[in-house]
C-alpha positions in Angstrom: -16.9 5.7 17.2 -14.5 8.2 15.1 -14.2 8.7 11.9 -11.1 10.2 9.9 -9.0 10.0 6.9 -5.8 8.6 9.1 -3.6 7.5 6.2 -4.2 10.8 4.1 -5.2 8.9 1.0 -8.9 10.9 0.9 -11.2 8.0 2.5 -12.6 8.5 5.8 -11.1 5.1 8.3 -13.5 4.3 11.0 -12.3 3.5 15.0 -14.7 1.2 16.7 -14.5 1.7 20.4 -16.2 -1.0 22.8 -16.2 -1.7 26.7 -17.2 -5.1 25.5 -14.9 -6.6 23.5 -11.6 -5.1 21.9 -11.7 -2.0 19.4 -11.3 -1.9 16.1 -9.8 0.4 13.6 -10.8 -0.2 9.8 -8.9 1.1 7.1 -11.1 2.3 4.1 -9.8 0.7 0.7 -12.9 2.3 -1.0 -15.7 0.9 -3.0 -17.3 -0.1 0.5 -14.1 -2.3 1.7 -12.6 -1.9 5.0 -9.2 -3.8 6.3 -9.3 -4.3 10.1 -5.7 -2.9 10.9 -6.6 -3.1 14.8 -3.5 -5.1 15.6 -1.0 -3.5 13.3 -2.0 -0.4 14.7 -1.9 -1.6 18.1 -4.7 0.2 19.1 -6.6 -2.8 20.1 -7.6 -1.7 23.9 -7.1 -0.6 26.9 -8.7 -2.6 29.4 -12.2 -4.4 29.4 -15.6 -3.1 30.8 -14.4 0.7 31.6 -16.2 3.2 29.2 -14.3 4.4 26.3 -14.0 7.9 24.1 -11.9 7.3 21.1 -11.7 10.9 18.5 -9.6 11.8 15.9 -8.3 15.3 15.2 -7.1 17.5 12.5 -3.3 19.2 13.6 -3.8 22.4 11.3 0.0 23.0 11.9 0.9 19.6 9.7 -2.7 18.8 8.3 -2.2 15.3 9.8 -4.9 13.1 11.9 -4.5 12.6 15.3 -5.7 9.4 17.1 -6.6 9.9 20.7 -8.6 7.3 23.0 -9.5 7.9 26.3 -10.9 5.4 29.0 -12.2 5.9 32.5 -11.0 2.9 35.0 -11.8 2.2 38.6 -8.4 2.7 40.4 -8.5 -1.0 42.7 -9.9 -1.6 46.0 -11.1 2.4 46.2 -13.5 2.6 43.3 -12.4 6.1 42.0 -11.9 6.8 38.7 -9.3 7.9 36.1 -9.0 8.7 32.9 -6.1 7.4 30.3 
């Protein structure tokens, strides 16, 4: 899970990530009401059952949030791993 404001409007937005089932990304609209924007953002997922790191990050050179997901897969028939 990550948390950050990613539309700049002061409300922290919340990124579900899951090896399970697809992730999610909820958009804060305040008074305790979240809009799933998962598929407008197209940041629905990667590929089932490989474990997943989502984060967000301040840029201090343009005070904009960063999005970044990273997931470990088996590369086929060898079982090593990557990271994308």
């Amino acid at each position: 899970m990550a948390v950050g404001d990613i539309n700049n409007d002061g409300l922290e937005d919340i990124y579900f990530a899951s090896n399970l089932t697809k992730n999610r990304l909820y958009l804060n609209k305040g008074n305790f009401r979240f809009k799933d924007i998962t598929d407008e953002a197209g940041v629905a997922v990667l590929e089932h059952g490989a474990p997943v790191y989502p984060w967000l990050m301040l840029m201090e050179t343009d005070s904009l949030i960063y999005m970044s997901v990273l997931q470990q897969m088996a590369e086929p028939n060898t079982g090593k791993t990557s990271s994308i």
